[in-house]
N, C-alpha and C positions, 0 to 999 in steps of 0.2 A: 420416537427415535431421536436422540438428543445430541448433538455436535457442539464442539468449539470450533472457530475459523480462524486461521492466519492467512489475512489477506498482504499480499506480497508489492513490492514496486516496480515500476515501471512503465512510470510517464502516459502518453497518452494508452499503449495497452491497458489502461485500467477498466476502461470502460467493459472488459468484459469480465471482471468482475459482477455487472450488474445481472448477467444471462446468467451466471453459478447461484447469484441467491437467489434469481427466478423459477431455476432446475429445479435447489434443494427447496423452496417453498410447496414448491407444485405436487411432490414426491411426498412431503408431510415429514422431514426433516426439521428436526426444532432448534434454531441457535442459541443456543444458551450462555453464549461469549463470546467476544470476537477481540481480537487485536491485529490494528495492519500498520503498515508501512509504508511512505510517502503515499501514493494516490489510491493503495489499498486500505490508508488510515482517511482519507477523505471519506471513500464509497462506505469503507464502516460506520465511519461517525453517521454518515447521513444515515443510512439503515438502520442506526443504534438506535437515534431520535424517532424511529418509526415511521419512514417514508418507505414506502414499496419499492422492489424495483420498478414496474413500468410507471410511476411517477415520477424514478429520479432520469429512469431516459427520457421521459416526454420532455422534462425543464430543459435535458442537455441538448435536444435536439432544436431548442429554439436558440440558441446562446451564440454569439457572436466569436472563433477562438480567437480574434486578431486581438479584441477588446479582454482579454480574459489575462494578459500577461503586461498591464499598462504599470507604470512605476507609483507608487503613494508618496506622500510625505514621511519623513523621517524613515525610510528603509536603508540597511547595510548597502554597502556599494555591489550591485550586480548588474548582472546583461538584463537579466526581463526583471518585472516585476509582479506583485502578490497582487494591485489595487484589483483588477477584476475580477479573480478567479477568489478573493476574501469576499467580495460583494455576491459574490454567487452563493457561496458559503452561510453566509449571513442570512439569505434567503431561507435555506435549509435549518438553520442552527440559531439562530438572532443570537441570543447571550446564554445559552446553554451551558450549565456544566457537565462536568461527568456523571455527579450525581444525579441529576435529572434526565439522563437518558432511558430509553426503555429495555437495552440490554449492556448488560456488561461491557466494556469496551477500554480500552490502552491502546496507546500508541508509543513507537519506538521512534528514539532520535540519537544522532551523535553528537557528543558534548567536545568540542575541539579544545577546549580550556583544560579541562581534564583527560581529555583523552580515553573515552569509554562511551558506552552505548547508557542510553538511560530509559526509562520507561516514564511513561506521563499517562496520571490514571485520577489528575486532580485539577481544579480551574477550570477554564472557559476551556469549551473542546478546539474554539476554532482555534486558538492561539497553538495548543499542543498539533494541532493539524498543519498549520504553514508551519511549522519548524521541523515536522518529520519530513515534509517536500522539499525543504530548503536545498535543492542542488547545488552544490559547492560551485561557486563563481558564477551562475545562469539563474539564481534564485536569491534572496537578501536573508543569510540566516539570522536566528530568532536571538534575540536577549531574553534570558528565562533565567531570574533568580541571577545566580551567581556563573549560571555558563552562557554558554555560546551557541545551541543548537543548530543543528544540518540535519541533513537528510538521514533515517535511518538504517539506511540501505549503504551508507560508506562501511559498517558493521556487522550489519545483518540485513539480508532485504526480505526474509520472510518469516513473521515473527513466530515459531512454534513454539520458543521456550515459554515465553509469554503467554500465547494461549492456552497451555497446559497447564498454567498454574490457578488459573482460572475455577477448572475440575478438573483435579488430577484423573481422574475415574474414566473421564469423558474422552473419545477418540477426537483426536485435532484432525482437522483436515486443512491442508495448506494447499494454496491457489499461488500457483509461481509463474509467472509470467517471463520470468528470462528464461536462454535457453545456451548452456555450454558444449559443445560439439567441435570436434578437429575440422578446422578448414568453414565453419558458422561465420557468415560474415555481419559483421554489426553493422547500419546503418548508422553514418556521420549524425550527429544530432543535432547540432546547428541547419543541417541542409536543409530539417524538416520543418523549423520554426513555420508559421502563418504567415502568406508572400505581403503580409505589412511592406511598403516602402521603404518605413524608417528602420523596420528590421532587416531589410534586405542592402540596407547601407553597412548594417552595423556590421551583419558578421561577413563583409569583403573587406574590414580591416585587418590588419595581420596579426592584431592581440587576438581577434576573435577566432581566428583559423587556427592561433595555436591553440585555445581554451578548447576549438574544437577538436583537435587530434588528446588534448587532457582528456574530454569526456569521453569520448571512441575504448581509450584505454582503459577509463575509471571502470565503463561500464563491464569492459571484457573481466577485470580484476574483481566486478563485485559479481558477476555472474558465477566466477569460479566459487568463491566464496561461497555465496546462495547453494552451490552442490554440494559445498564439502561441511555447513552447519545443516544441513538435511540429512547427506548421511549420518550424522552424529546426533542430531536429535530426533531423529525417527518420527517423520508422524505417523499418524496409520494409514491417512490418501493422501497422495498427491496427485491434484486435478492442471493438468498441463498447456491451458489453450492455444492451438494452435495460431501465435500472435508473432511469429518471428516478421515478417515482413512491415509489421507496423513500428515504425521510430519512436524516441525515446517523447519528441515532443514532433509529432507529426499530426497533420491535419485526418482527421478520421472519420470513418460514417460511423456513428456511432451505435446505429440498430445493429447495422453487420458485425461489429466486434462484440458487441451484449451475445449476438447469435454463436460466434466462436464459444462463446465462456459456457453457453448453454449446452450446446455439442458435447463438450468436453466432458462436463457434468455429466450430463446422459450416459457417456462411453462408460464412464465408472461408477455406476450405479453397483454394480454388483458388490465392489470393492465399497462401496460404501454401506450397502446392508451386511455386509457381513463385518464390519466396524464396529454397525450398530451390535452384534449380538449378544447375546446372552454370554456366549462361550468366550469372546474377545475381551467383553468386561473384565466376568474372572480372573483372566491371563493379566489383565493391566492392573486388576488390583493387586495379584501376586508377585508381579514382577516390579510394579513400582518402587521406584526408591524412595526412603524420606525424604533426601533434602529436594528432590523433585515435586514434592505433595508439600511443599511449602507454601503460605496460604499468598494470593495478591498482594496484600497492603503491607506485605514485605518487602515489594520491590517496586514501590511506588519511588517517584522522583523525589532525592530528600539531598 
């Protein structure tokens, strides 16, 4: 039973991304492509390179988060920084590139220079992974080539188009982790940062109160967004985990949100064998359009 995945952003909700690949493992589910977006492009890459899920929660559950957002050398001007949560990375990935991953993989990022979404599907994976996280103002975005990289998710936060180009033939399944609802209240994202000291000085400044009511909004605007390139790219599942109460960079138990991703998975199993079938192929082979069935290395970053 063969899938692509678009794994989606949304900060610390990531981590239940890890219980969806545990679902679709366990079930006999074969990923045959993945592409994600900010912390859905981390959990891919690592799983690209062939780490299981309960290896990659075992690492996360020993991890310090205070230590995970320290600043490096030579980084963009931001509120947190990439040095621990690269060093984590590194653990995972050392100097990997795309090429040597064990599944298909891209990630999406926004190029502010140009103003467009770009796809990275070449070089070191870590490097294309902090730049699809780069949260505009709270993250240092990425110098890559000739642009400027951000978070992919100022454009698109759940990459279907991508995944489907992958195998056109193949049913996407996208993992979205935001959620748009009249009267949905988004947790502040600054509030949730790790009670660090030196973070709890920074954001009672009044820059950082306003960056926070910036992100509170970014997020509501990319949330909508995230509904309205769904309705329009159609995947065939959308697996929904129930992650509303968890912040965008909040402190998490990270078994209990792998268990959400897992739950979720489970609920739409049904919807996922019948993805897989016979009968759904044909519909997609017939229905597909060319310029949809356009191959990857068409829309590699160039």
């Amino acid at each position: 039973m063969q899938i692509t995945l678009a794994l989606g952003g949304g900060g610390s909700k990531g981590c239940a991304h890890i219980g969806v690949l545990r679902c679709l493992q366990q079930h006999h589910f074969q990923i045959k492509a993945i592409a994600g977006t900010s912390v859905g492009a981390a959990i891919g890459a690592v799983f690209a390179a062939g780490y299981s899920p309960e290896e990659i929660l075992a690492r996360l559950e020993t991890i310090d988060l205070q230590r995970l957002f320290t600043h490096g050398k030579q980084e963009t001007p931001s509120l947190l920084g990439f040095y621990g949560l690269e060093k984590l990375l590194h653990e995972f990935l050392g100097e990997r590139t795309f090429e040597q991953l064990k599944i298909p993989f891209a990630v999406t990022a926004t190029d502010l220079k140009h103003s467009r979404e770009v796809i990275l599907n070449q070089g070191r994976v870590i490097d294309a992974v902090k730049a699809s996280m780069a949260i505009p103002g709270v993250f240092p975005s990425r110098p890559w080539n000739e642009y400027l990289l951000v978070d992919g998710g100022v454009m698109g936060n759940v990459p279907v188009s991508v995944a489907r180009q992958f195998h056109p033939n193949l049913p996407v399944i996208a993992v979205v982790l935001s959620s748009y609802e009249p009267g949905y209240e988004i947790i502040s994202p600054l509030e949730q940062i790790p009670t660090h000291p030196i973070f709890q000085q920074v954001i009672r400044l009044r820059v950082a109160q306003a960056l926070n009511i910036f992100l509170t909004s970014m997020e509501l605007s990319t949330n909508l967004l995230t509904e309205l390139r769904l309705k329009i790219e159609k995947p065939e599942v959308i697996i929904r985990p129930n992650v509303k109460h968890i912040g965008l960079l909040a402190q998490v138990n990270f078994s209990a949100c792998a268990q959400l991703g897992y739950e979720a998975t489970k609920e739409m199993l049904p919807k996922l064998h019948r993805a897989v079938s016979l009968r759904s192929r044909i519909w997609r082979m017939m229905t597909r359009s060319l310029k949809e069935c356009e191959p990857i290395h068409k829309i590699a970053t160039s």
